[in-house]
N, C-alpha and C positions, 0 to 999 in steps of 0.2 A: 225147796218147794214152798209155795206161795200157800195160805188157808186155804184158798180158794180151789185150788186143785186136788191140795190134802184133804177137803171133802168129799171134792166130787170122786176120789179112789175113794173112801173110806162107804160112799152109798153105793157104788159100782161094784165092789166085791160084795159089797151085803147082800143086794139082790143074786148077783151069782154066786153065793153061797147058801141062799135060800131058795134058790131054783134048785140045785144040785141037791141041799138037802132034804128039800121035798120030792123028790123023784123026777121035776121037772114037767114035763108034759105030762098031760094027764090023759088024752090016747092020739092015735093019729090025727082025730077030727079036731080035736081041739089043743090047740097050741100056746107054750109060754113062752113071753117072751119080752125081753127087758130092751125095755128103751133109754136111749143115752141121749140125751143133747146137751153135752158141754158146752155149748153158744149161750144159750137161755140156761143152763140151770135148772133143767129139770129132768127127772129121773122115774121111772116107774114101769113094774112087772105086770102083766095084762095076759088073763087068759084071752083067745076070740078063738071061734070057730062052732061047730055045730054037733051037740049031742042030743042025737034021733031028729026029733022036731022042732027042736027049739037051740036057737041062737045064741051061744054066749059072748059076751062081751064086756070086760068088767077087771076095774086096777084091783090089784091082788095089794102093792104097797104102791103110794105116788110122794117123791121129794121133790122140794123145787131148795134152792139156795139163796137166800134173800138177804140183804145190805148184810151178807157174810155170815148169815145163821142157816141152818138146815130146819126147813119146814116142813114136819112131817105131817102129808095134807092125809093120806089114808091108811090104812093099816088094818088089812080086812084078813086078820089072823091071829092066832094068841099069843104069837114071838114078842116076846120083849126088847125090841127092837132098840131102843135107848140105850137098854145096855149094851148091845153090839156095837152101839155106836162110840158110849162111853168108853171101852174095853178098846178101841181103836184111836183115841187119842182127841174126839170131839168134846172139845166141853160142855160141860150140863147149862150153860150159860148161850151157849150155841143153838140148842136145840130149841125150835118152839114146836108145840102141840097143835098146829093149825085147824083141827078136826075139834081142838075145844073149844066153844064160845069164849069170845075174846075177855068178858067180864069174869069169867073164873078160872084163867090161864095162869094167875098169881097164883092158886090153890096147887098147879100140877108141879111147884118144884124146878121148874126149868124157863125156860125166859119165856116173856110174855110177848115179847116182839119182837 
């Protein structure tokens, strides 16, 4: 198995493992649900749907896979996400922080680009 694929399973069980350990949907009206596009390389878990009067709509986690590192553009949760990643055979070198301003991505430990 090629990096490239060996990512896109290692973001693909994450999100479905963090649907399932989150209880997943959160009622009928509003739905979760993980999007896949292996073509493009991008990845991400998205509440939508409508609680009472108001609209939701909004990525819970979003990955894209860029010149062969996993960019983690959002992360709207407290899961330490990096070490699942790490813990699954990505390396810290792989990983960038896309959600931190590019000038202090050297400070987070994991690659800059």
């Amino acid at each position: 198995m090629d990096k490239i694929s060996k990512y896109q399973d290692v973001i693909i069980d994450f999100l479905q493992h963090y649907n399932n350990e989150s209880g997943g949907n959160t009622s009928e009206a509003v739905q979760r649900r993980v999007l896949i596009d292996r073509e493009s390389n991008s990845f991400q878990l998205l509440d939508t749907g409508w609680s009472g009067k108001y609209y939701i709509f909004g990525p819970i986690f979003h990955f894209d896979i860029i010149e062969g590192k996993i960019w983690m553009q959002c992360n709207n949760t407290e899961w330490e996400v990096v070490d699942y990643l790490m813990e699954h055979g990505v390396d810290r070198q792989d990983i960038v922080l896309g959600f931190v301003p590019p000038h202090a991505r050297h400070f987070s430990g994991f690659a800059t680009a």
